[in-house]
Backbone bond lengths (Angstrom), bond angles and torsions (degrees), N, CA, C in turn:
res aa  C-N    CA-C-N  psi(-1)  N-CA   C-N-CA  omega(-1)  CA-C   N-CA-C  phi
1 X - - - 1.462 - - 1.533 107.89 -
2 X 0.793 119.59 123.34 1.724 134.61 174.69 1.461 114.16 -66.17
3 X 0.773 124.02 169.93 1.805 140.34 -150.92 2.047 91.58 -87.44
4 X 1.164 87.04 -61.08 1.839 105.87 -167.93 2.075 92.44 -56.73
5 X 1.262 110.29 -11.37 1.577 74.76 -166.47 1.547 77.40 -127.95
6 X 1.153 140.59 8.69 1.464 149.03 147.98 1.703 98.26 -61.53
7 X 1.028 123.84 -68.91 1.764 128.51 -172.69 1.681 104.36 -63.65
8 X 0.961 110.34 -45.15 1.747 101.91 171.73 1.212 123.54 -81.57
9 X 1.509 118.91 12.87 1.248 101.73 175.88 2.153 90.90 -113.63
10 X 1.259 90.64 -11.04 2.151 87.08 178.62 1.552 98.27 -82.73
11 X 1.862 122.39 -22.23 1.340 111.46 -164.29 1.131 119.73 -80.84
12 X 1.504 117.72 128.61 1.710 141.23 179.49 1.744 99.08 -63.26
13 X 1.381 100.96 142.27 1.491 123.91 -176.25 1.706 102.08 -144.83
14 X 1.401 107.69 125.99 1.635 154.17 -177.41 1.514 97.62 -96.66
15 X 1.768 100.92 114.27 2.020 108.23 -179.93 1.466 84.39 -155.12
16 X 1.535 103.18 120.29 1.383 102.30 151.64 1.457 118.21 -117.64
17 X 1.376 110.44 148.74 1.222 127.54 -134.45 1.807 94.12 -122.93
18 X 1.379 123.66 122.03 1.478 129.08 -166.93 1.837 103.38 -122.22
19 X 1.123 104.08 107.20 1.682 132.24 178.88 1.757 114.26 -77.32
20 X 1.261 127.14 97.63 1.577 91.76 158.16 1.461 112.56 -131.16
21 X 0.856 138.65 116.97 2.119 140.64 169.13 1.229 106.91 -169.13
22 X 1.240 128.54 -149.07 1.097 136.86 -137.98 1.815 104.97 -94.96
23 X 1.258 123.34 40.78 1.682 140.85 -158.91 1.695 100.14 -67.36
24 X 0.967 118.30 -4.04 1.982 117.43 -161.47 0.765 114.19 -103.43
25 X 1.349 145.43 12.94 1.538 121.83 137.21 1.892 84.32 -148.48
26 X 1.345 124.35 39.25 1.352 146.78 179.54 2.383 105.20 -77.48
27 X 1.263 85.02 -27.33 1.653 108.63 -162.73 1.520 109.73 51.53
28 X 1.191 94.29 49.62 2.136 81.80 171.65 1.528 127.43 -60.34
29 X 1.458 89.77 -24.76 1.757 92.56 170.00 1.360 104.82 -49.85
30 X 1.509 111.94 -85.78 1.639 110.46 -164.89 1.463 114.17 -35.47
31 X 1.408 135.64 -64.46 1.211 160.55 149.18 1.842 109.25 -6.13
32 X 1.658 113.94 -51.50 1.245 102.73 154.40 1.168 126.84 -65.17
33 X 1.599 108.76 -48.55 1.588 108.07 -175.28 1.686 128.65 -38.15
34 X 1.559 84.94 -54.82 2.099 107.28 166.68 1.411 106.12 -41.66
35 X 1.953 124.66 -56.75 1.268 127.25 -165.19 1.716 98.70 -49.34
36 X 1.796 96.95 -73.44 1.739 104.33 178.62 1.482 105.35 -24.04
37 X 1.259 117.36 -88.86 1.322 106.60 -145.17 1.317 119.58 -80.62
38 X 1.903 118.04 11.60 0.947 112.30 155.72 1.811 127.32 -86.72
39 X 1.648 101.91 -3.08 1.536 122.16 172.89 1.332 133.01 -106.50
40 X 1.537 98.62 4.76 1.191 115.44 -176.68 1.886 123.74 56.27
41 X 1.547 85.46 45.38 1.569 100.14 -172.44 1.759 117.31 -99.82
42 X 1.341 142.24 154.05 0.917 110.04 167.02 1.491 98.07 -128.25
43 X 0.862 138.84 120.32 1.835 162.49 103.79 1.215 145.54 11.15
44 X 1.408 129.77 117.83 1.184 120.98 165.48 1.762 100.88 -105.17
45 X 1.082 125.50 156.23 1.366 122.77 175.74 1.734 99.26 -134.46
46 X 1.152 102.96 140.97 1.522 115.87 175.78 1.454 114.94 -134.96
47 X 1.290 126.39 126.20 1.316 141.10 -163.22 1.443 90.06 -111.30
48 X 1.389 128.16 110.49 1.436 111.31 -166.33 1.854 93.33 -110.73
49 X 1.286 132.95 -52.11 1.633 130.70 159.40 1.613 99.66 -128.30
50 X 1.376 84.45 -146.84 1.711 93.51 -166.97 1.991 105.71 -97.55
51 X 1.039 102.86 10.33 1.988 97.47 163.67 1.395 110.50 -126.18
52 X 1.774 117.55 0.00 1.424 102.23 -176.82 1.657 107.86 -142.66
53 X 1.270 114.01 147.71 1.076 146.75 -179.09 1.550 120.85 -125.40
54 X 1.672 107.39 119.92 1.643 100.53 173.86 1.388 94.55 -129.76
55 X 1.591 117.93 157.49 1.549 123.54 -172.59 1.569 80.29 -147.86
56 X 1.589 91.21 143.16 1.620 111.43 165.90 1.329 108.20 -123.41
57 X 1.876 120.15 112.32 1.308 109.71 -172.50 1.428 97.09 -121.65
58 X 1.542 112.80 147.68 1.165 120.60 171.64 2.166 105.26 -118.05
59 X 1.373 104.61 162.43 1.210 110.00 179.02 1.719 122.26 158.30
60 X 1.315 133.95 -159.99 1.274 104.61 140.89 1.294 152.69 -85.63
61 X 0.893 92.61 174.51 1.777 103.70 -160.48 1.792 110.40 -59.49
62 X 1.431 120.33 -29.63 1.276 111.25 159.91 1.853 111.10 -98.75
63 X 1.230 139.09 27.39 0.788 146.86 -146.76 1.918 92.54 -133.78
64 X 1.114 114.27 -54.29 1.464 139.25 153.67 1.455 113.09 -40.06
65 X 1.020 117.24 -59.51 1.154 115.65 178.65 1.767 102.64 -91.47
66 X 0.500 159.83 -5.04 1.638 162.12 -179.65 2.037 81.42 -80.91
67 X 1.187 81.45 -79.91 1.839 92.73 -179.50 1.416 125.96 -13.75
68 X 2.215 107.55 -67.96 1.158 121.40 -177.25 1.759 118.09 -61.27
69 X 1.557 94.21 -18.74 1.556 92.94 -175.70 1.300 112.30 -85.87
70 X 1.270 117.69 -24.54 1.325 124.10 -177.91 1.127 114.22 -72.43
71 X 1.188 133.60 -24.32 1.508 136.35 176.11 1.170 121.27 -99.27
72 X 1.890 115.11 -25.87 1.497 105.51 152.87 1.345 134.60 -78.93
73 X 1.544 132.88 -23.92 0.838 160.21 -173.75 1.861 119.96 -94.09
74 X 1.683 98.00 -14.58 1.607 96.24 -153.04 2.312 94.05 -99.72
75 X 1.207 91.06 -160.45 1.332 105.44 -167.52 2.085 110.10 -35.37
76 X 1.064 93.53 -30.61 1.682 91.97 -171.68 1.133 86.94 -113.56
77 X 1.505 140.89 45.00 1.562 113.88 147.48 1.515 128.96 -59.52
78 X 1.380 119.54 -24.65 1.708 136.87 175.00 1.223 85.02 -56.04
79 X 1.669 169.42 -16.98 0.954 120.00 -142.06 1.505 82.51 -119.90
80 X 1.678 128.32 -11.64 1.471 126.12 -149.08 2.071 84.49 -108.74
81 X 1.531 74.76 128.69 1.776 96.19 163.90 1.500 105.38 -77.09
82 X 1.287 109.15 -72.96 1.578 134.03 -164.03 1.379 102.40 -106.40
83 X 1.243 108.03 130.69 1.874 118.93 167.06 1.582 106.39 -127.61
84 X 1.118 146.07 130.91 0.962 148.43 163.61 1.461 107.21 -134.12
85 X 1.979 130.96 148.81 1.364 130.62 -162.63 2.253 76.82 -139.96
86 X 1.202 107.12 163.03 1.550 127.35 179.15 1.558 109.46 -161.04
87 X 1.491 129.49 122.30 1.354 135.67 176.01 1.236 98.43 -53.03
88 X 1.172 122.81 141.97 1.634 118.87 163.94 2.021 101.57 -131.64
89 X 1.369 106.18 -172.07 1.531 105.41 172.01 1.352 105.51 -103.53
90 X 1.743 100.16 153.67 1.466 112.31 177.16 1.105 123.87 -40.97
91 X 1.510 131.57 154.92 1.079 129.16 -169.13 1.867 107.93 -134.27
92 X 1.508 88.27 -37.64 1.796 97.82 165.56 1.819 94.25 75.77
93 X 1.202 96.58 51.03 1.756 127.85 178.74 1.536 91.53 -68.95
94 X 1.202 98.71 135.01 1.981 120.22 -179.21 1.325 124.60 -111.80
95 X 1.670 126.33 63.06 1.089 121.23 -178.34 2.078 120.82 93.83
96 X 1.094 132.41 -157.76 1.508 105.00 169.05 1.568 124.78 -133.77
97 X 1.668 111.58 112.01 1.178 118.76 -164.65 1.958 106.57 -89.92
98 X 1.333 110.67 153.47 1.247 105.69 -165.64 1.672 95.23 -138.10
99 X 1.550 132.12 109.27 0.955 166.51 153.94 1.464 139.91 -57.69
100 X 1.516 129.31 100.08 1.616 106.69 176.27 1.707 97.91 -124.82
101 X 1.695 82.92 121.42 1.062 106.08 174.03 1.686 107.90 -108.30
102 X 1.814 91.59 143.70 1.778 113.73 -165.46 1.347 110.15 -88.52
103 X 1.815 128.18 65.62 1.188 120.38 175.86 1.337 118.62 -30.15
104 X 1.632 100.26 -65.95 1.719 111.76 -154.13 1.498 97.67 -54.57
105 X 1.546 125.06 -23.85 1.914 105.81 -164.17 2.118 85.67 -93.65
106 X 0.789 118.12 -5.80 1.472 107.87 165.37 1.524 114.46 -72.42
107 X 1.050 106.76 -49.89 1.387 108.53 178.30 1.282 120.51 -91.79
108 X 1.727 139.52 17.46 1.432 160.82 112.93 1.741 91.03 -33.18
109 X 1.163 105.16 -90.90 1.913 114.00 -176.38 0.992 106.37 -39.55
110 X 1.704 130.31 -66.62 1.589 107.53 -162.56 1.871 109.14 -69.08
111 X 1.416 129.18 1.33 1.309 130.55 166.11 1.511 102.74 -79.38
112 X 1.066 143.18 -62.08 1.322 161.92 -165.94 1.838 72.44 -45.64
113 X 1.403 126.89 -84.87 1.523 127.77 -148.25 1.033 105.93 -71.28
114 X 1.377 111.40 -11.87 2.111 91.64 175.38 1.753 115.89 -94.05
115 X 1.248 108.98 -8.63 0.994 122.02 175.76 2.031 122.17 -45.85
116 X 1.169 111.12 72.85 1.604 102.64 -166.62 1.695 111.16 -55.56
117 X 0.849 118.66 126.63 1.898 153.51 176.91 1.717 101.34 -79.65
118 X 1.178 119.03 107.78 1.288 145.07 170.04 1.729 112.61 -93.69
119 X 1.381 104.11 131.63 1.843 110.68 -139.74 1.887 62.85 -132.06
């Protein structure tokens, strides 16, 4: 085995992974968690409202993909409208953290600031 396919098989790969359908009372959290640590992935998971879900997994590179399929493809695929995955950079992700993040009051605020104010 050669050096080049010795280093690509230890090298860590960064995919975040963009969810949107019917995810709200779907439990994709748990359901990722099981995938991770049955792929030896580690995760951020973000519950952002009730149609979307984004996960940032790092791991290996067939490990990643073992992963992404399993969650698009696996027991709760009925629930996903839209799946979309994007390379991103390492992050050196620690195990699996699980997140809810408040789209809709982000996008309350960024309406509030675009709003031009007449003086």
């Amino acid at each position: 085995m050669s050096l080049i396919n010795i280093l690509s098989m230890n090298s860590k790969k960064h995919i975040d992974i963009f969810i949107e359908g019917r995810v709200n009372k779907a439990d994709f959290n748990f359901y990722s968690q099981i995938a991770a640590s049955r792929f030896g992935i580690n995760a951020i998971y973000k519950n952002g409202d009730s149609r979307h879900v984004d996960i940032e997994a790092e791991g290996k590179e067939e490990n990643i993909q073992a992963f992404v399929e399993y969650i698009r493809n696996g027991a709760l695929k009925g629930h996903i409208e839209h799946f979309r995955t994007e390379n991103g950079r390492f992050k050196n992700i620690q195990g699996f953290t699980s997140l809810k993040v408040h789209k809709d009051k982000y996008h309350s605020i960024k309406r509030l600031f675009s709003k031009k104010v007449y003086y």
